[in-house]
C-alpha positions in Angstrom: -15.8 -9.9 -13.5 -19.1 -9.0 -12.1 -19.9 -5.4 -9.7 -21.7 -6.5 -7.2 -24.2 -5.1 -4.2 -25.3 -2.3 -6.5 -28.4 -2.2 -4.3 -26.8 -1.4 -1.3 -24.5 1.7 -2.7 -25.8 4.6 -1.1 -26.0 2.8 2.5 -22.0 1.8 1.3 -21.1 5.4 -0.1 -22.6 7.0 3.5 -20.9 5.0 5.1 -17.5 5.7 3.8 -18.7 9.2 4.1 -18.8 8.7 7.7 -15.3 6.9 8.0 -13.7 9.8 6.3 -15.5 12.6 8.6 -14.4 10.5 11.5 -11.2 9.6 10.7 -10.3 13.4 10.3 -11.2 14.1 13.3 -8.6 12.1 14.8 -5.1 13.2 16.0 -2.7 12.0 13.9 -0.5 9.9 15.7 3.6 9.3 15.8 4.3 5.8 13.1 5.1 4.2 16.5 1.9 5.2 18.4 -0.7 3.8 15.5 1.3 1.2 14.9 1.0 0.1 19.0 -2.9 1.2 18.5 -3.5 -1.0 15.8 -2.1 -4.0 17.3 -3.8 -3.6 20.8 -6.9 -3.6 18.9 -5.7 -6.3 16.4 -7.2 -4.8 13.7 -7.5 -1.3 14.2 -11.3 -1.2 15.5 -12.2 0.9 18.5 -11.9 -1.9 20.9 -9.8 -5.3 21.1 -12.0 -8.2 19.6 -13.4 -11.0 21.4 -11.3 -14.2 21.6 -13.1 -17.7 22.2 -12.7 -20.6 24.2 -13.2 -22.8 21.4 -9.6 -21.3 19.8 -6.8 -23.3 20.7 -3.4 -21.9 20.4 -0.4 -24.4 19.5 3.2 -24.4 17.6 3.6 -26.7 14.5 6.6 -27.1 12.2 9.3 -25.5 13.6 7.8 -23.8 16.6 5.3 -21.4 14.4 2.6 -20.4 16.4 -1.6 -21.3 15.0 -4.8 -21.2 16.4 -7.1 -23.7 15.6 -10.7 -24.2 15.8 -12.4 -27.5 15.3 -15.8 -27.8 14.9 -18.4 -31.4 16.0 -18.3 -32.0 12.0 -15.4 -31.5 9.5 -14.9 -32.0 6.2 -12.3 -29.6 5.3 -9.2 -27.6 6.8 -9.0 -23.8 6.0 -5.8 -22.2 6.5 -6.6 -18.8 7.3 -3.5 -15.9 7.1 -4.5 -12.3 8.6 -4.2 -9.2 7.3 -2.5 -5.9 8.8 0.1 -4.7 6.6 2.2 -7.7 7.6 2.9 -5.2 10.3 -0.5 -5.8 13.1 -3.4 -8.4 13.2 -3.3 -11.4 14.8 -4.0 -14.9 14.7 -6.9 -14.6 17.9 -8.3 -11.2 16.1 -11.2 -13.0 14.5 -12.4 -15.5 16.7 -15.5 -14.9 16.7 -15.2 -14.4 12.7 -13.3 -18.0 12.0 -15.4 -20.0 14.6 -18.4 -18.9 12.9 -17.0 -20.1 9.2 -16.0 -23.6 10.9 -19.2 -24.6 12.0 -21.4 -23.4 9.1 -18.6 -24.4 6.5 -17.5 -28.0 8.4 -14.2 -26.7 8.1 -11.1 -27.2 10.9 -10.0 -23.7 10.4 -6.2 -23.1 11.6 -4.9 -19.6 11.5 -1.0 -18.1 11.3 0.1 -16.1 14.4 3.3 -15.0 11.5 6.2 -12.6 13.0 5.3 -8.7 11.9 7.4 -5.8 10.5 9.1 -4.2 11.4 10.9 -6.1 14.2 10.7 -9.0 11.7 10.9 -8.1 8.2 10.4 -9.8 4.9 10.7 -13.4 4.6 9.9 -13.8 8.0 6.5 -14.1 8.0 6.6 -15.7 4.5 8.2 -18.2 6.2 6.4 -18.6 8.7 3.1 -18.9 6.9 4.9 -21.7 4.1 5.7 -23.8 7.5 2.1 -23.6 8.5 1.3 -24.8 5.4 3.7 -27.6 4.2 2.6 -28.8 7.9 -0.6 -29.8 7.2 0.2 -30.7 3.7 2.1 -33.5 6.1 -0.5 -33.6 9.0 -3.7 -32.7 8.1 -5.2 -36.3 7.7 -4.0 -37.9 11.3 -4.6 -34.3 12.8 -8.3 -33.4 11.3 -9.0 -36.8 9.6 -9.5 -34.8 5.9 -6.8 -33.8 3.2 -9.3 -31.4 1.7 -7.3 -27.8 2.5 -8.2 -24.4 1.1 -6.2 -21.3 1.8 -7.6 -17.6 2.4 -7.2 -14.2 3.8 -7.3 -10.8 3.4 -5.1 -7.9 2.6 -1.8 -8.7 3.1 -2.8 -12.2 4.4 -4.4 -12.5 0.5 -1.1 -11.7 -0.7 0.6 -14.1 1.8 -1.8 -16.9 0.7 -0.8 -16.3 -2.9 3.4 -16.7 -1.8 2.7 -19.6 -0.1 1.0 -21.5 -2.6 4.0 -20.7 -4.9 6.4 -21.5 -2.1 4.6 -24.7 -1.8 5.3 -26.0 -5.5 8.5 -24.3 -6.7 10.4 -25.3 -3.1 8.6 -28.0 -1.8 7.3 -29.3 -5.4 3.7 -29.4 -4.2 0.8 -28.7 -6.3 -2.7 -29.3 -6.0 -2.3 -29.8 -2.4 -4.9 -26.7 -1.6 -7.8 -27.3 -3.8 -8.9 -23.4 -3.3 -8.3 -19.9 -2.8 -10.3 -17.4 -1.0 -8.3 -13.6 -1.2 -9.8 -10.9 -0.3 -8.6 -7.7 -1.3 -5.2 -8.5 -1.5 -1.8 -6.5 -2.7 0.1 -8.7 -5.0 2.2 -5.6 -6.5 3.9 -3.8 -4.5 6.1 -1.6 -6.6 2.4 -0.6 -6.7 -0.2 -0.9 -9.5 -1.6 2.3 -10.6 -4.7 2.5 -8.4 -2.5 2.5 -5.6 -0.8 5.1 -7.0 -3.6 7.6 -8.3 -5.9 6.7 -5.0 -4.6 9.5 -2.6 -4.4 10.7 0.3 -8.7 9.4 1.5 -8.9 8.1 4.8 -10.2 5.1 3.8 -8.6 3.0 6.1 -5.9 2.8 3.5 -4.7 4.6 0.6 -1.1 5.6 -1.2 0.4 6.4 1.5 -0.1 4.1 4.1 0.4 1.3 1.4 3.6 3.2 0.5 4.7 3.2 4.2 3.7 -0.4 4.6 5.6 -1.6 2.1 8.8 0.3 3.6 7.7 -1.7 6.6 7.4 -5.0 5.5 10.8 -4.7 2.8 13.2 -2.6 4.2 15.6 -0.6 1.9 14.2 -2.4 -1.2 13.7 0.2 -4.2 10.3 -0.2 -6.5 12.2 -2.7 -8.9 13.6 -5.0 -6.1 9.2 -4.9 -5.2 8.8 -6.5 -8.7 10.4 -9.8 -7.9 8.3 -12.5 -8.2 9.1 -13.7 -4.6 8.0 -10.1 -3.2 5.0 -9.3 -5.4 3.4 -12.4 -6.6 1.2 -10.6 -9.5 4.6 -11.0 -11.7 5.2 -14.7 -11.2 4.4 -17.3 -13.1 1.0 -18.9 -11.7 0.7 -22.1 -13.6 -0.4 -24.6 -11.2 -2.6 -22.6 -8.6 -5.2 -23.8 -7.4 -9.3 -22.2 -8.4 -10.0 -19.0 -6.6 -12.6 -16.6 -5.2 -11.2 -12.9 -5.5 -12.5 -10.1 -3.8 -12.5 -5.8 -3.8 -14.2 -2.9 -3.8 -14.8 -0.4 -6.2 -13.2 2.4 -3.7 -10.2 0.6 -2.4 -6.4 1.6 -3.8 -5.8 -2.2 -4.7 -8.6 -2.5 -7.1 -5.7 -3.1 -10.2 -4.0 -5.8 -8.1 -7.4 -8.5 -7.9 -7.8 -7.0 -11.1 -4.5 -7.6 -13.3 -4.2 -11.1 -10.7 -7.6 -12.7 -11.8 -6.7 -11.6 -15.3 -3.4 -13.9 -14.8 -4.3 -16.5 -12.3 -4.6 -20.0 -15.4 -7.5 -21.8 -12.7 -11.0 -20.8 -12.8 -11.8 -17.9 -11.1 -14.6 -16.2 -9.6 -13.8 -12.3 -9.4 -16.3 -9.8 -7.7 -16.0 -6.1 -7.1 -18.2 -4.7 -4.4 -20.2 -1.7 -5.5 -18.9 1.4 -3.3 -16.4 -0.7 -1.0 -13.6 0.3 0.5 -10.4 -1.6 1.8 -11.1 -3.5 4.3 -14.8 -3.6 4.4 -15.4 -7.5 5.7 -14.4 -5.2 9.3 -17.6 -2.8 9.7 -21.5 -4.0 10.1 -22.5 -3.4 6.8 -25.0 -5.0 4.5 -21.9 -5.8 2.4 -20.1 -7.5 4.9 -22.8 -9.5 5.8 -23.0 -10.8 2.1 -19.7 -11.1 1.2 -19.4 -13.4 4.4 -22.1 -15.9 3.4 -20.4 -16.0 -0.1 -17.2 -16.9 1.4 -18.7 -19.9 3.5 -20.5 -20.7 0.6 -17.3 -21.0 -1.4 -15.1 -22.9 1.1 -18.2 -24.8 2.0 -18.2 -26.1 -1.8 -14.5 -26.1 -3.0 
């Protein structure tokens, strides 16, 4: 475990400062109005993001939607899963993001367009995401002309990555397919750890209670118990077999504990950083932070 960025804490801590201030200054919309907000803007920024030519949208397995980006040289295919509460985000939300990682990383980069919560609740995306990747477990080669695949994402696309890789081995009997794991502040607990619980009520782009709400989304009439299943929250299933992984969070972000207690547990190397000052989500704003962490993620794909 190493705290990272230490040198750029006061320009992180003003900045949450500033997200805060902001942020109470906002009416406080119905559930159904943010929730309609936040997927206009894919992922909840002031405006909708750019979307490239160089994305190309297509359906694999059994009709589930990706968009893929292929760059002049590849050596490697990233299967990338969004975050958004499992409830907004999109596959074409980071175009500009992804298309940038291809080309400096040589990677094909194909990422899940999986159904949302509430209109399509737990296993749907799940699903969705496990056919995405069982298909190029099957098609990578003739598709991309490379079986080298690494996983990633962030949020509750990190805890998505972490059910599909199990999906992959204990359904499908596949291990060692994905060679590495990028997961950026993920949940993997969601009974919740207790830094979701103690965290409060900051604006902080998330905190107890729109994690709480969240997870009402995304399991429906599920109690904190039925949350613990291993198939839910991965953080209490058995890991042997996993692939090595980068992990990702910030100091000041309620799921600290879960890329905690999860790099504690995962059995392959792993290379765990916390991010001085950070706060969930932080990979979204212009910040000397983000600008970091993002080479260190293309170095880490680039070398897996």
């Amino acid at each position: 475990m190493t705290i990272t960025d230490e040198d750029c804490l006061d320009e992180t801590l003003a900045f949450n400062d500033q997200f805060m201030a902001t942020a109470a200054k906002r009416p406080e919309k119905p559930d159904a109005s943010l929730l309609a907000f936040l997927r206009r803007n894919r992922l909840g920024g002031d405006s909708p993001p750019v979307m490239l030519p160089q994305g190309q949208d297509r359906a694999v397995g059994h009709g589930v939607r990706v968009r893929v980006f292929v760059p002049e040289h590849v050596e490697g295919v990233y299967l990338h899963i969004h975050g958004g509460g499992w409830a907004f985000g999109s596959a074409d939300g980071q175009d500009e993001r992804l298309w940038r990682l291809a080309v400096a990383a040589r990677l094909a980069v194909v990422s899940v367009e999986y159904r949302l919560a509430p209109e399509h609740p737990f296993p749907a995306g799940p699903d969705d995401c496990e056919v995405a990747a069982r298909w190029l477990v099957d098609h990578a080669a003739a598709e991309f002309g490379t079986d080298r695949l690494l996983i990633g994402g962030e949020s509750a696309g990190a805890h998505l990555c972490v059910v599909t890789l199990l999906r992959l081995r204990d359904r499908h009997g596949i291990a060692g397919a994905f060679r590495a794991a990028h997961l950026l502040f993920g949940a993997y607990d969601l009974s919740m750890t207790p830094s979701q619980r103690l965290f409060g009520s900051r604006p902080l782009l998330s905190n107890t209670d729109s994690l709480r709400g969240s997870y009402e989304m995304f399991t429906p009439g599920m109690t904190a118990e039925q949350r613990r299943d291993s198939e839910v929250s991965p953080l209490f299933a058995d890991l042997s077999g996993l692939p090595p992984a980068r992990m990702v969070v910030g100091t000041e972000d309620p799921l600290l504990d879960d890329s905690r207690f999860l790099a504690q547990r995962w059995p392959a190397p792993v290379r765990f950083g916390i991010v001085a000052g950070a706060m969930h989500g932080f990979t979204l704003f212009p910040l000397t932070i983000t600008e970091r962490e993002l080479q260190r993620q293309q170095d880490f794909l680039a070398s897996a």
